[in-house]
PDB file with one MODEL, atoms N, CA, C and O in Angstrom:
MODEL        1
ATOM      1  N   UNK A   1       7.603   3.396 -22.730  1.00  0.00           N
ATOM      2  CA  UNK A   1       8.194   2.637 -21.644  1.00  0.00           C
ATOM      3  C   UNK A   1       8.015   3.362 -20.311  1.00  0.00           C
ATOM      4  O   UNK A   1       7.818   2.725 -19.276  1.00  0.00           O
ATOM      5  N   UNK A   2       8.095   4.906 -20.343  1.00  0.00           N
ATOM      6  CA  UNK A   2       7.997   5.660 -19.183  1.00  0.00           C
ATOM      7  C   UNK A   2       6.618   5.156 -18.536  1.00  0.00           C
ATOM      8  O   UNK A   2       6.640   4.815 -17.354  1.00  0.00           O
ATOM      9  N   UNK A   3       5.235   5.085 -19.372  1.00  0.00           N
ATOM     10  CA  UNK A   3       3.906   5.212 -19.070  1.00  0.00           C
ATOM     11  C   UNK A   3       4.018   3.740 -17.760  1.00  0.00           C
ATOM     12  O   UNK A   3       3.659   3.619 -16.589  1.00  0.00           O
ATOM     13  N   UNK A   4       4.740   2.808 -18.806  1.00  0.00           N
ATOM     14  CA  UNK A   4       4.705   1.700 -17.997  1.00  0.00           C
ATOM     15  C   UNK A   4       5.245   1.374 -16.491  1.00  0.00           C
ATOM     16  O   UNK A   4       4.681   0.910 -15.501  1.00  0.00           O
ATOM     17  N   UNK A   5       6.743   1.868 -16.770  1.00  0.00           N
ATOM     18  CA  UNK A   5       7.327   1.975 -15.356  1.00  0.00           C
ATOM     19  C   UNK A   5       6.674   2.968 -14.063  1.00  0.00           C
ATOM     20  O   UNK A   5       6.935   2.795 -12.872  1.00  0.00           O
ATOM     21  N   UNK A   6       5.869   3.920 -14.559  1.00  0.00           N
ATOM     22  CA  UNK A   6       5.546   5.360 -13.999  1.00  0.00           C
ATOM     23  C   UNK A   6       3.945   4.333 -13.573  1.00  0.00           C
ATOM     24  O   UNK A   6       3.461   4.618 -12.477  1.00  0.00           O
ATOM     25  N   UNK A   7       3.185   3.201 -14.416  1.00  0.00           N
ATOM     26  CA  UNK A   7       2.007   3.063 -14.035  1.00  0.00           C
ATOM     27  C   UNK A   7       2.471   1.351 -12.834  1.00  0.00           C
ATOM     28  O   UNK A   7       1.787   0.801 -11.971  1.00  0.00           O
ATOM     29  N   UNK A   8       3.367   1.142 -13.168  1.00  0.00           N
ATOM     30  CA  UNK A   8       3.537   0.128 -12.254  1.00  0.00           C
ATOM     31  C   UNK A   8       3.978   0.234 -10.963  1.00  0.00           C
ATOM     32  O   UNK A   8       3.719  -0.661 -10.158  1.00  0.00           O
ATOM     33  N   UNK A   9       4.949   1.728 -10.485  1.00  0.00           N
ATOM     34  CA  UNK A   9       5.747   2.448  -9.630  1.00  0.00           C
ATOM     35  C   UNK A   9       4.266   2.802  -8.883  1.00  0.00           C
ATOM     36  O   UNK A   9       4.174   2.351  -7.741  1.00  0.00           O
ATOM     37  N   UNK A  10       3.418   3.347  -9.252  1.00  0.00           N
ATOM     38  CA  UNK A  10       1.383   3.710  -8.947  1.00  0.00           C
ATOM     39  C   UNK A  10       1.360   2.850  -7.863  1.00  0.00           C
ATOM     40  O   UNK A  10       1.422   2.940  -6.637  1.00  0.00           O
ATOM     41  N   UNK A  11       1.205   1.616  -9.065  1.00  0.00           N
ATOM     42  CA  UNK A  11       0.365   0.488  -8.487  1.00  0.00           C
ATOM     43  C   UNK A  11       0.515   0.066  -7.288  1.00  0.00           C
ATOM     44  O   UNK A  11      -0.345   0.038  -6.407  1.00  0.00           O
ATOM     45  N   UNK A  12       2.220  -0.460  -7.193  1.00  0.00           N
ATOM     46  CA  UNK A  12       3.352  -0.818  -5.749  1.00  0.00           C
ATOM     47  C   UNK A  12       2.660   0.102  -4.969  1.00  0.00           C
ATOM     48  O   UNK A  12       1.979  -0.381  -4.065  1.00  0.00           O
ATOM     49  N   UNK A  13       2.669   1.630  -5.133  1.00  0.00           N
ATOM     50  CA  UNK A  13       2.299   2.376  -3.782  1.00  0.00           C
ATOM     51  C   UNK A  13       0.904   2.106  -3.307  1.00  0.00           C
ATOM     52  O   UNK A  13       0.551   1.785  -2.172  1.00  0.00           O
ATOM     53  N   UNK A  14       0.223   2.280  -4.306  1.00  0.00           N
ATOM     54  CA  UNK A  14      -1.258   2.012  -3.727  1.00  0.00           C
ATOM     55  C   UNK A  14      -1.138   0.335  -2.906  1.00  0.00           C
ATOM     56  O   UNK A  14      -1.723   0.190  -1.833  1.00  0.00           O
ATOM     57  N   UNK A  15      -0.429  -0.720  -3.453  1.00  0.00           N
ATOM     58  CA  UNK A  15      -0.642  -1.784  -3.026  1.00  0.00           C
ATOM     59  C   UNK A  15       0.043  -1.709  -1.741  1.00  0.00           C
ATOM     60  O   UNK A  15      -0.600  -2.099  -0.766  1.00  0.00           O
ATOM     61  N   UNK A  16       1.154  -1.306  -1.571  1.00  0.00           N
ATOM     62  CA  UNK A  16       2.003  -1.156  -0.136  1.00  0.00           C
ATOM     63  C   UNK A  16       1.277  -0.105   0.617  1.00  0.00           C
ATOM     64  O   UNK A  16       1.587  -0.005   1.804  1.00  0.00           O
ATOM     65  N   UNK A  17       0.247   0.809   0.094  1.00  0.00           N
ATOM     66  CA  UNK A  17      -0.769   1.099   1.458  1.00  0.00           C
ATOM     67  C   UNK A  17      -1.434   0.218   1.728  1.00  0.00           C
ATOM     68  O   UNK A  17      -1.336   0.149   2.953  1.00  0.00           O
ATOM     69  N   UNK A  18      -2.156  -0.636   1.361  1.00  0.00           N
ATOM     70  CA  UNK A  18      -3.310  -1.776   1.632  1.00  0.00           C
ATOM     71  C   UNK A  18      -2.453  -2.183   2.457  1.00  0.00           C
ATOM     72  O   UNK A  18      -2.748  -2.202   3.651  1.00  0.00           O
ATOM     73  N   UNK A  19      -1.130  -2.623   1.995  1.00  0.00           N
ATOM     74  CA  UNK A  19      -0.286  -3.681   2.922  1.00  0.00           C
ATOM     75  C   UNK A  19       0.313  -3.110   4.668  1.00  0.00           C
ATOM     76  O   UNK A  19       0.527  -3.743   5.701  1.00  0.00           O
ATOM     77  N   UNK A  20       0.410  -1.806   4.356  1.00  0.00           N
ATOM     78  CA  UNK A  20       0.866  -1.053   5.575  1.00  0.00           C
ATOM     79  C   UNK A  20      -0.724  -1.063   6.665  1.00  0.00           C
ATOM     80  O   UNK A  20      -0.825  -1.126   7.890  1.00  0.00           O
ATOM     81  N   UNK A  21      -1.274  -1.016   6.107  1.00  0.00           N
ATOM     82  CA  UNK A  21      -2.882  -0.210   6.621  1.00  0.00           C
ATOM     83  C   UNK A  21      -2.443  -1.969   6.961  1.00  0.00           C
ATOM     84  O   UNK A  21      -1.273  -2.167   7.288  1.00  0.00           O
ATOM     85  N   UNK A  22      -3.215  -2.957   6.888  1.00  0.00           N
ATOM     86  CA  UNK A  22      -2.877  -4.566   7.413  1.00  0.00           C
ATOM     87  C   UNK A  22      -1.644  -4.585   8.561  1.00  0.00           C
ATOM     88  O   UNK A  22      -1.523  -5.091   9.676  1.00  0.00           O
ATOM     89  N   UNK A  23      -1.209  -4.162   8.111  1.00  0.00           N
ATOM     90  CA  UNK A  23       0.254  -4.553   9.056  1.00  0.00           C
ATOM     91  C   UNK A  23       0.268  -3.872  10.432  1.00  0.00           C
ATOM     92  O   UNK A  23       0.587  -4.281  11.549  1.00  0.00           O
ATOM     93  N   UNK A  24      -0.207  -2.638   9.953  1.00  0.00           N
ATOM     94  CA  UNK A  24       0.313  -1.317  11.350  1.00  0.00           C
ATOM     95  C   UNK A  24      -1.408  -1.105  11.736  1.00  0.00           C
ATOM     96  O   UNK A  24      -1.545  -0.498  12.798  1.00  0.00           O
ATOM     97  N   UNK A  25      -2.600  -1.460  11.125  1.00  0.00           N
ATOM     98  CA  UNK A  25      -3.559  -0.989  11.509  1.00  0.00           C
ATOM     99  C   UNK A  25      -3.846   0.293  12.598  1.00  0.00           C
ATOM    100  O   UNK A  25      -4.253   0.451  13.749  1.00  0.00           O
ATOM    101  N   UNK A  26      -3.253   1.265  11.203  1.00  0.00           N
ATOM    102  CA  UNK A  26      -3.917   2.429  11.552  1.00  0.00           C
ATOM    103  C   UNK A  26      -4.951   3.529  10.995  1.00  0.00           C
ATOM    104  O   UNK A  26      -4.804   4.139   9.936  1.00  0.00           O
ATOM    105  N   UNK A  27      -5.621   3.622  11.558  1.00  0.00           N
ATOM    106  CA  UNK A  27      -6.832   4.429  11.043  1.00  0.00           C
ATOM    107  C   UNK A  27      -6.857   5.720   9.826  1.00  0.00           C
ATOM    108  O   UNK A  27      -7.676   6.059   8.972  1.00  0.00           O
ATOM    109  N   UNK A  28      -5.306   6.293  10.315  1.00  0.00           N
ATOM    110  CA  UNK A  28      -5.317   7.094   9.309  1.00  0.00           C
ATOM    111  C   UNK A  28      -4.790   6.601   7.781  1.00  0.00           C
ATOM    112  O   UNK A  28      -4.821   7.327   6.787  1.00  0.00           O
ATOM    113  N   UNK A  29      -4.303   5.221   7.811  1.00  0.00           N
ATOM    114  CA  UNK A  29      -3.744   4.737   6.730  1.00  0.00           C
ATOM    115  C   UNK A  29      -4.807   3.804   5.976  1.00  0.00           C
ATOM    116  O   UNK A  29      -4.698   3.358   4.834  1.00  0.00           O
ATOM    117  N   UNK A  30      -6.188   3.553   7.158  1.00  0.00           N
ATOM    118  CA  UNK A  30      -7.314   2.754   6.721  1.00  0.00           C
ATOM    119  C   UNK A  30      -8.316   4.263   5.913  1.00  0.00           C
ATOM    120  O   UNK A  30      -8.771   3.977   4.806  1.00  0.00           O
ATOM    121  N   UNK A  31      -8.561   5.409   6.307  1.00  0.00           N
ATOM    122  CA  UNK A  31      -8.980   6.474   5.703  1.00  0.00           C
ATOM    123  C   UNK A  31      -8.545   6.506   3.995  1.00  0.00           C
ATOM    124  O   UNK A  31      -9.192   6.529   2.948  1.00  0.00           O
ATOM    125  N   UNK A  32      -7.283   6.493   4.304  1.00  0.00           N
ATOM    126  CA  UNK A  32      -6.260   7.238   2.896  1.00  0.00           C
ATOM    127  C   UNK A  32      -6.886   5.457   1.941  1.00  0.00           C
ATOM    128  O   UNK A  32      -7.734   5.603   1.060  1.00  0.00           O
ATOM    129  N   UNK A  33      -6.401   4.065   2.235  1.00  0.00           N
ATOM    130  CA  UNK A  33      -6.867   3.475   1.170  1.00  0.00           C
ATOM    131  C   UNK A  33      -7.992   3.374   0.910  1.00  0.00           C
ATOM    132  O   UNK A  33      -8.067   3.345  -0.319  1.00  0.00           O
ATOM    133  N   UNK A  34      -9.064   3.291   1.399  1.00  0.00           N
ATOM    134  CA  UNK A  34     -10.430   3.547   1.027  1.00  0.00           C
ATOM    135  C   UNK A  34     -10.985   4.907   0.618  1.00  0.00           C
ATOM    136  O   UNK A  34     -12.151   5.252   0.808  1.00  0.00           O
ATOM    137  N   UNK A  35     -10.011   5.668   0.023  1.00  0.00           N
ATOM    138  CA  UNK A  35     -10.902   7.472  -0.085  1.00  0.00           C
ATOM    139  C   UNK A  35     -10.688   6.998  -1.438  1.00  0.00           C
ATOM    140  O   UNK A  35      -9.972   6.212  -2.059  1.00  0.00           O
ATOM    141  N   UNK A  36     -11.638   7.836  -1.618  1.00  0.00           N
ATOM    142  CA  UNK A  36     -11.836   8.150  -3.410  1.00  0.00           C
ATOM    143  C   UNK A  36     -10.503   8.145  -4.682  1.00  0.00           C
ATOM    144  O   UNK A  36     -10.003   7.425  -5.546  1.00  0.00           O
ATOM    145  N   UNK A  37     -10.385   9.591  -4.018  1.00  0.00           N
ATOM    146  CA  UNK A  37      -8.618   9.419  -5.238  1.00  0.00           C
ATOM    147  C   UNK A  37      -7.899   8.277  -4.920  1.00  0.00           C
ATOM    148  O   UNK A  37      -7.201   7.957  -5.881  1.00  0.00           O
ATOM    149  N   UNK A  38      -7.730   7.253  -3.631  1.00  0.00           N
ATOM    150  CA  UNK A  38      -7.038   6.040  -3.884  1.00  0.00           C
ATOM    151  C   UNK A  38      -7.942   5.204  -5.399  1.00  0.00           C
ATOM    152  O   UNK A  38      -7.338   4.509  -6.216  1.00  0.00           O
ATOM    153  N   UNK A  39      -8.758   5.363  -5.433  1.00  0.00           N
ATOM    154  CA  UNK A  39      -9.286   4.409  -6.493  1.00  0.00           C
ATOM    155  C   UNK A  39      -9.555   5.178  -7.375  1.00  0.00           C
ATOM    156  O   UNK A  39     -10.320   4.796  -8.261  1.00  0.00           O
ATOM    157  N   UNK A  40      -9.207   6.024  -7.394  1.00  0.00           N
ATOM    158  CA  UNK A  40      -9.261   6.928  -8.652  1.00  0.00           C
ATOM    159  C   UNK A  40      -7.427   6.707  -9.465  1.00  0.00           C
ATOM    160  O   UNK A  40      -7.158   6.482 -10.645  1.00  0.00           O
ATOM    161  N   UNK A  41      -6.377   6.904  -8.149  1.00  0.00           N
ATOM    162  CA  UNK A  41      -5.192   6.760  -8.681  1.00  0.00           C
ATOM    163  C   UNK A  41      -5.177   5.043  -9.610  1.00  0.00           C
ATOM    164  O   UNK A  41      -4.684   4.667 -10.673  1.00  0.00           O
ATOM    165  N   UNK A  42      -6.277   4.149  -8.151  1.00  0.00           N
ATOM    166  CA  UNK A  42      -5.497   2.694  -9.134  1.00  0.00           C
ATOM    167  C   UNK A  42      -6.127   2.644 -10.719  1.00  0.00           C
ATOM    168  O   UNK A  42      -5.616   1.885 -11.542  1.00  0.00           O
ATOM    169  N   UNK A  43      -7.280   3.517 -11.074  1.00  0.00           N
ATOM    170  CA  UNK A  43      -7.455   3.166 -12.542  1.00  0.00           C
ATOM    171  C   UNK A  43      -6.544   3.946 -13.204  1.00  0.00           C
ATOM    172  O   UNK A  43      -6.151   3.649 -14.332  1.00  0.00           O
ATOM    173  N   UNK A  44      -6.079   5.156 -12.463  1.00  0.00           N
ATOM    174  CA  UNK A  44      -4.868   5.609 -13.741  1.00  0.00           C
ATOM    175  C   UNK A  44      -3.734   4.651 -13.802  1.00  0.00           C
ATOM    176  O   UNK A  44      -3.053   4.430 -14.803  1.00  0.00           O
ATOM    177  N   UNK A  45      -3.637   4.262 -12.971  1.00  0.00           N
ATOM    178  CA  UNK A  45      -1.966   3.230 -12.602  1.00  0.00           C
ATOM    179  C   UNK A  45      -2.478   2.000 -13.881  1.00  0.00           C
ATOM    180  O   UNK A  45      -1.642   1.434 -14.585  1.00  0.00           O
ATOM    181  N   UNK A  46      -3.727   1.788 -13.976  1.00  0.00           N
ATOM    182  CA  UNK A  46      -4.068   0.526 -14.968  1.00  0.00           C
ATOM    183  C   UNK A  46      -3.455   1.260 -16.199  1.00  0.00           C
ATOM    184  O   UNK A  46      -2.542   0.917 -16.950  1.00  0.00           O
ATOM    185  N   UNK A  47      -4.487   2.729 -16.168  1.00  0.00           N
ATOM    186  CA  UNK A  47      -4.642   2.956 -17.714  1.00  0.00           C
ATOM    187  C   UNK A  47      -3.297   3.477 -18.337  1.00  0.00           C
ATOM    188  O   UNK A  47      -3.186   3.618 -19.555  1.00  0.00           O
ATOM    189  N   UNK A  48      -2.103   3.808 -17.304  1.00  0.00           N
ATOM    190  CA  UNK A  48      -1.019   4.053 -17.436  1.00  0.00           C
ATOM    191  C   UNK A  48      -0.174   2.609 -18.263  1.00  0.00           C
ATOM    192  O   UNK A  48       0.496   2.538 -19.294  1.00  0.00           O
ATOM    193  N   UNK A  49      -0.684   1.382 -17.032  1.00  0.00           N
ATOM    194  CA  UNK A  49       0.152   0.206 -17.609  1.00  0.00           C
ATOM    195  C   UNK A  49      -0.219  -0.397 -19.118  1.00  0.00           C
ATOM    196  O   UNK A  49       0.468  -1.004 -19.940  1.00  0.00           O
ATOM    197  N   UNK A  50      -1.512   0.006 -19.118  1.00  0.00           N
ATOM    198  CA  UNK A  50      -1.894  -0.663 -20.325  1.00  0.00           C
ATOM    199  C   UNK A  50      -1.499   0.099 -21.851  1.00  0.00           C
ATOM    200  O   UNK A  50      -1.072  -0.479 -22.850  1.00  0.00           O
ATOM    201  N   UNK A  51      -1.815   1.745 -21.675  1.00  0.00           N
ATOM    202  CA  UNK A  51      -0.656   2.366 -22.246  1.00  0.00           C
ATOM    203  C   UNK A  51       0.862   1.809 -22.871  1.00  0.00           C
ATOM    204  O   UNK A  51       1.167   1.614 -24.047  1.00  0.00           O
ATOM    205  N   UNK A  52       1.703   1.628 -21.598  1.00  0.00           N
ATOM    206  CA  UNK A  52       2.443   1.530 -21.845  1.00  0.00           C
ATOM    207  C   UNK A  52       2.805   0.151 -22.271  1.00  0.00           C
ATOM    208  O   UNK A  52       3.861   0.138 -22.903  1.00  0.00           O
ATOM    209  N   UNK A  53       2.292  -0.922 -22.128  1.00  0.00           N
ATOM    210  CA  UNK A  53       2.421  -2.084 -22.571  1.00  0.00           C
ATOM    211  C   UNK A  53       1.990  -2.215 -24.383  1.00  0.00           C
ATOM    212  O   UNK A  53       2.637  -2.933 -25.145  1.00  0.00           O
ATOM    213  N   UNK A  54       0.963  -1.493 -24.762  1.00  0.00           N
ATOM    214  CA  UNK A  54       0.582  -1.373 -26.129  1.00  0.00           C
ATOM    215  C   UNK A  54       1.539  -0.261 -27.146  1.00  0.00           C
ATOM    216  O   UNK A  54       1.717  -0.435 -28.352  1.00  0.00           O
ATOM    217  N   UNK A  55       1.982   0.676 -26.492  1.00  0.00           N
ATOM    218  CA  UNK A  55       3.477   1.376 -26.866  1.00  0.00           C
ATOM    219  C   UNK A  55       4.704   0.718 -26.986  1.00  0.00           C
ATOM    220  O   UNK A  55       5.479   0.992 -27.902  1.00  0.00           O
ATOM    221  N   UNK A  56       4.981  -0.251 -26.013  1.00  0.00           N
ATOM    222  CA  UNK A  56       5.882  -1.249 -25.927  1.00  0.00           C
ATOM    223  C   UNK A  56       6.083  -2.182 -27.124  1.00  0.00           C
ATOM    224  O   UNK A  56       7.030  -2.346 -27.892  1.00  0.00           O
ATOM    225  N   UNK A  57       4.871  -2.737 -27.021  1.00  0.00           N
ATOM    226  CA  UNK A  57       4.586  -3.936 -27.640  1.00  0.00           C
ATOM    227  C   UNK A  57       4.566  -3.006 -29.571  1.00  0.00           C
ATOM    228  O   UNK A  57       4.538  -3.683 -30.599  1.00  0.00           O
ATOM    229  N   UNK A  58       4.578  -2.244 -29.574  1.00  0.00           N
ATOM    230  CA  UNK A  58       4.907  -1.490 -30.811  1.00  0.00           C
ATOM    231  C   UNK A  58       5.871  -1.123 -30.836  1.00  0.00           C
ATOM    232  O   UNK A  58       6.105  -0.714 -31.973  1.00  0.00           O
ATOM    233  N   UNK A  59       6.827  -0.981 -30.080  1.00  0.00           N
ATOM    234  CA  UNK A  59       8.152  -0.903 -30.593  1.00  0.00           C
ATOM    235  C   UNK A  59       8.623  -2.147 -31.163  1.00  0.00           C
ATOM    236  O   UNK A  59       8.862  -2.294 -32.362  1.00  0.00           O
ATOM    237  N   UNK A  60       8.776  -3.229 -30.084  1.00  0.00           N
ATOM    238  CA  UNK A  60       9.027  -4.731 -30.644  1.00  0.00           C
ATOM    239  C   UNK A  60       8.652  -4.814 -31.877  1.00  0.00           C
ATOM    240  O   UNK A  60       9.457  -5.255 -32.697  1.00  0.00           O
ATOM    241  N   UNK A  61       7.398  -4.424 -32.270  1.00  0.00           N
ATOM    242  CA  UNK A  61       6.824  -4.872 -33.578  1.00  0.00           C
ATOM    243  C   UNK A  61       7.856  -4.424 -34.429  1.00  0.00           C
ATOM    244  O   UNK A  61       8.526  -5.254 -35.043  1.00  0.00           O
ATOM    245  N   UNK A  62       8.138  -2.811 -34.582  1.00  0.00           N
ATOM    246  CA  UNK A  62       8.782  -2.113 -35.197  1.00  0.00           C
ATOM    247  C   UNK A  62      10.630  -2.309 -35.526  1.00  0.00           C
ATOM    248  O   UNK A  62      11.455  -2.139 -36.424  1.00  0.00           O
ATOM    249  N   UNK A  63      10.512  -2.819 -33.987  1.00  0.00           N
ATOM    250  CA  UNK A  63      12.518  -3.576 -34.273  1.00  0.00           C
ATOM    251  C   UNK A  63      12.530  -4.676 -35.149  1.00  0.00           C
ATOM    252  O   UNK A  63      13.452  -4.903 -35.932  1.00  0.00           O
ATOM    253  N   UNK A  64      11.530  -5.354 -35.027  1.00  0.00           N
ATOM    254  CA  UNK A  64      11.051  -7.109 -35.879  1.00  0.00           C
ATOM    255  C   UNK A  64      10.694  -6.652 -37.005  1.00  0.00           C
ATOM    256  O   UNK A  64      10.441  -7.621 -37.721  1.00  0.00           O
ATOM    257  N   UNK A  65      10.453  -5.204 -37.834  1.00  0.00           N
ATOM    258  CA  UNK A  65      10.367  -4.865 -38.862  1.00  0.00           C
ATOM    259  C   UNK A  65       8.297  -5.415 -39.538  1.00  0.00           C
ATOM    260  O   UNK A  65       7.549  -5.630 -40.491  1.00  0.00           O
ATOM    261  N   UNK A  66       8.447  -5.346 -38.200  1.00  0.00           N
ATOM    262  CA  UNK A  66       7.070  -6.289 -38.555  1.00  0.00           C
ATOM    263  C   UNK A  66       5.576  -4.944 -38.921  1.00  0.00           C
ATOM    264  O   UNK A  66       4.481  -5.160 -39.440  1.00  0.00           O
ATOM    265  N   UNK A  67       6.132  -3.698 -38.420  1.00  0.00           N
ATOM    266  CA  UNK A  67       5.169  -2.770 -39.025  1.00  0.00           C
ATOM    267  C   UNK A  67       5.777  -1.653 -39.320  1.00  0.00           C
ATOM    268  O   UNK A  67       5.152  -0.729 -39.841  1.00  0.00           O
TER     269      UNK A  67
ENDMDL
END
């Protein structure tokens, strides 16, 4: 559950820079979303959510007695 909340908490930030960089158009906030580790963070923020959604989704299984 952590992977999930921790990869979705990612995502919001990376997305609320795109949104700030739009809003305030400033150069140093247009630098930071287009550099590398920004798109390096959003595939961990995926591989975090998807993680945690397939961990998840195994617990359910496991309360439902189903594995």
């Amino acid at each position: 559950m952590w992977f999930l909340i921790s990869g979705v908490v990612l995502l919001a930030a990376i997305l609320s820079l795109f949104w700030f960089k739009d809003r305030l158009r400033s150069p140093i906030l247009l630098r930071m979303a287009y550099h590398e580790l920004t798109a390096r963070l959003a595939l961990v923020s995926f591989a975090l959510i998807v993680i945690g959604l397939l961990m998840t989704g195994g617990e359910i299984l496991r309360w439902l007695g189903l594995l």
